[in-house]
C-alpha positions in Angstrom: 8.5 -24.7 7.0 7.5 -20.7 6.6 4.7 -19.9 5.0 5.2 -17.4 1.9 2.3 -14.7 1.6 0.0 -14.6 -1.6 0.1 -11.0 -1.2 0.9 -7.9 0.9 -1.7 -5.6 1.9 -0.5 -2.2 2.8 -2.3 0.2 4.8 -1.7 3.9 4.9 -2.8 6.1 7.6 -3.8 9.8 5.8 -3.8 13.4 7.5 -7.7 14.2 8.9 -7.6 10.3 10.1 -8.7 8.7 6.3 -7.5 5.8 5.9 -6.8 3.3 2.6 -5.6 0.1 2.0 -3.6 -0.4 -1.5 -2.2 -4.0 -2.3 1.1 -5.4 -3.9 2.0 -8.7 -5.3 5.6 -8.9 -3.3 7.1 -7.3 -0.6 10.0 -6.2 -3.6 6.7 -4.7 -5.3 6.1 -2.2 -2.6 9.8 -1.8 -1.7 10.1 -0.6 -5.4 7.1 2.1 -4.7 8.5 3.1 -1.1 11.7 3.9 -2.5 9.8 6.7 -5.0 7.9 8.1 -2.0 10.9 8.7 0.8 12.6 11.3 -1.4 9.4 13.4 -1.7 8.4 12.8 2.3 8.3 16.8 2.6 6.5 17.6 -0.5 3.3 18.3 -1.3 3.5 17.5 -5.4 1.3 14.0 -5.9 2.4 11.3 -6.7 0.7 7.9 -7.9 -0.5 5.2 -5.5 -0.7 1.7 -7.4 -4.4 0.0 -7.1 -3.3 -3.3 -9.0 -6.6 -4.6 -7.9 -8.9 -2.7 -9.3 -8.9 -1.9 -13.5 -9.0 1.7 -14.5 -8.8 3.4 -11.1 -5.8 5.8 -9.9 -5.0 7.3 -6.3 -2.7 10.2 -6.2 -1.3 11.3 -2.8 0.4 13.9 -1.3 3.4 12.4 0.1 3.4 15.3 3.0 -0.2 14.1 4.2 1.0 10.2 4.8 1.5 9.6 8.9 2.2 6.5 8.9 2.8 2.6 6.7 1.7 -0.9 7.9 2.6 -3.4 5.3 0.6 -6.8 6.3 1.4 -10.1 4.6 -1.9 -11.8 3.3 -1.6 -15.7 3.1 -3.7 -17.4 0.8 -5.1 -19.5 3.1 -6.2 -16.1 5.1 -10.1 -16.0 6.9 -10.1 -12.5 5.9 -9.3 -13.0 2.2 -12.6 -14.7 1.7 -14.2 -11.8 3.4 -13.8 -9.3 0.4 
């Protein structure tokens, strides 16, 4: 039987090699956000990163400056969850 993930942890890797994890309840959660970002891909207006983890604090990015996406499922049952 699969396991489902509690959550998906998404990692963006940023121009000048910064790096930043943002987090999303479900896969259809960051789907939903991906599909706002791939028609700006070539533009340098921001646009708003969700932090759904942490109250009262906003990332805005320049879609231009993203290299690259991992998306990585987070089980609850997860070592590394614990580690936070």
């Amino acid at each position: 039987m699969p396991r489902t993930p509690s959550e998906y942890s998404v990692h963006l890797l940023i121009d000048g090699g910064h790096r930043e994890e943002i987090r999303f309840a479900t896969l259809a959660d960051f789907q939903q956000w991906y599909k706002t970002l791939v028609p700006k891909q070539d533009s340098s207006e921001f646009v708003n990163v969700p932090i759904k983890n942490i109250q009262g604090e906003y990332m805005v990015i320049r879609p231009t400056s993203i290299l690259g996406i991992r998306v990585e499922p987070i089980f609850s049952s997860s070592i590394d969850r614990y580690d936070e």
